[in-house]
N, C-alpha and C positions, 0 to 999 in steps of 0.2 A: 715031736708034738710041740705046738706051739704055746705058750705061756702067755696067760695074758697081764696085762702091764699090775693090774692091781697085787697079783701075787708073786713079783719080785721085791727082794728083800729091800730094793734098792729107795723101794716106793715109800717106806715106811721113815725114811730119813730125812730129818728136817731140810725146806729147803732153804737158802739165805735169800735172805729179803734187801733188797735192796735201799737204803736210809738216802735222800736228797741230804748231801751235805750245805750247810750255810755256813757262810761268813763268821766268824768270831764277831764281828761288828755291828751284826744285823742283833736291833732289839725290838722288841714288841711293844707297841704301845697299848693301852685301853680304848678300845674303842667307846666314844664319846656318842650321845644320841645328839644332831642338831637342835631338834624338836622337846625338849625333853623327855621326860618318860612318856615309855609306852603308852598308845592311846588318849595321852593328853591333846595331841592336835589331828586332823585330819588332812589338813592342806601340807601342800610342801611350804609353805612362808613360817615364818617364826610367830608373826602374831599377823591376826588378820586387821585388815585398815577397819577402821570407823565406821564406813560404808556400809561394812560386811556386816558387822557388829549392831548394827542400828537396827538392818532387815528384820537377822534373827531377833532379834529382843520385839518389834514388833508382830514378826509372827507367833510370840509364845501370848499374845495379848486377845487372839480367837480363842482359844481353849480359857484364859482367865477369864475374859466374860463370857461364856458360858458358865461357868462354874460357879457362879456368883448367884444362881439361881438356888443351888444346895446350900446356900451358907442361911439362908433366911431362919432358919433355927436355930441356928449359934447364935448368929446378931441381933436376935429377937429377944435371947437370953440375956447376953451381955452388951448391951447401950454402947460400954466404953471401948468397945470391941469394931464397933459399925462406926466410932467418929473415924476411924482410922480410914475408910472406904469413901468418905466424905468429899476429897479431891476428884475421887474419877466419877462423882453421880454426874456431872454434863456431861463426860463423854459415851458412861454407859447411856445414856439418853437419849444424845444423839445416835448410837449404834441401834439402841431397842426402836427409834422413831422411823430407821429406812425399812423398809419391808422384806424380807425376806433377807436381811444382813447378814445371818450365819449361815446362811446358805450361799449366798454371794460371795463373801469372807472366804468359806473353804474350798468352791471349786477355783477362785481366786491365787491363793495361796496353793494349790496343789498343780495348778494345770501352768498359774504364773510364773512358779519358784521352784518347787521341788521338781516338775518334766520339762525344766526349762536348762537347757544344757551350758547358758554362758556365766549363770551365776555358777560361783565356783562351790567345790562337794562341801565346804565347810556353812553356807548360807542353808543348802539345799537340804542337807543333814536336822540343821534346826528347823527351818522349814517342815519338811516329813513328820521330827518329833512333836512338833507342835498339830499337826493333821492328824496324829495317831494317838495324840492325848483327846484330841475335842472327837475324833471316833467312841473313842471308848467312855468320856462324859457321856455320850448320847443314849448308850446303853441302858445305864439305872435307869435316866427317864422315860425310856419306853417301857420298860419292865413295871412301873408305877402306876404307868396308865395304865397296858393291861391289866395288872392285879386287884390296881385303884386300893391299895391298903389302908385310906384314911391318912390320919394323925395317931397312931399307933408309936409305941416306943422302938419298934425297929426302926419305925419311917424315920424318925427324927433322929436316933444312933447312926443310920447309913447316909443318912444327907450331911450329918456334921463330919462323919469321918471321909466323904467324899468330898468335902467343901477343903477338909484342913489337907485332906494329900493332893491336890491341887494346886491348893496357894502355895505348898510343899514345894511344887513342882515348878511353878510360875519362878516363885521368888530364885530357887536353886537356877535355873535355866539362867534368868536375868543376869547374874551376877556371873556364872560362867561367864555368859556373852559377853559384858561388861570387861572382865579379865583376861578377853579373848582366847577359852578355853573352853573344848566342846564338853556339853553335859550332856550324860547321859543317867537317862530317866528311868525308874524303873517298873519293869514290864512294857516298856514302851522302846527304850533305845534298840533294843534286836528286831523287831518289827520295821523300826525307821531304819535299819543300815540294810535290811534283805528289799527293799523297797529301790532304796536308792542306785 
């Protein structure tokens, strides 16, 4: 009668493993990240040139003016609030005076920059974020119109809390880019990297 392999006693004893010997010499080092910490950059360069830097910080400038629209209840409240907004009244002017500028602005920016494959992932990144912040501005104000809620105290609680995480957002973005370090936004940057 035949015995099968699992019920010999043989099977039941350790077997040697065999250990790759090294060198006495050989030491380990820490591995170093070039980029620094994790998800601090997206590109392979250590910091992105000026160029790069400029784009993004421009295209976080469609979503701030738009957002500038919810702020009219804080800046209405606080005078000393609104001299600070004071520098960019010509350029929102000029932006509000072309016609249909937000709409030109983001198929612009999305069809220009972000499906555009020669600008590199670290513009395109900002880019996106900046398209999926001015999406999601867009929302409250259709939601307003439909309900048409007045001057109610929600109206003017959710315009000032959507005006200040905004500029939240503007400002945080800018100064990444400035630092040449990717920000990411929140409820927005997962959206902008499954895009990309």
């Amino acid at each position: 009668m035949a015995t099968l392999p699992l019920l010999r006693p043989s099977c039941f004893l350790p077997t040697p493993t065999l250990k790759p010997s090294l060198p006495r010499h050989t030491s380990f080092l820490p591995l170093k990240l070039k980029n620094g910490p994790v998800g601090a950059r997206l590109s392979n360069s250590s910091s992105p040139p000026p160029t790069e830097r400029l784009i993004s910080i421009a295209a976080y400038t469609l979503p701030f003016f738009n957002s500038l629209q919810y702020g009219r209840y804080l800046l209405a409240q606080y005078p000393k609030l609104a001299v600070l907004f004071d520098p960019i009244v010509p350029f929102l002017a000029f932006y509000r005076s072309i016609p249909y500028a937000s709409f030109v602005a983001f198929f612009a920016l999305y069809l220009g920059v972000v499906r555009n494959p020669t600008f590199p992932r670290y513009v395109r990144f900002n880019a996106m974020q900046a398209v999926t912040l001015d999406v999601l501005l867009v929302i409250p104000h259709l939601i307003a119109r439909i309900f048409s809620p007045g001057r109610g105290p929600l109206m003017i609680w959710s315009s000032n809390a959507i005006f200040v995480f905004s500029i939240l957002c503007f400002l945080y973005g800018v100064a990444s880019c400035v630092l040449g370090r990717t920000p990411y936004l929140p409820f927005v940057a997962d959206a902008a990297s499954r895009q990309i």
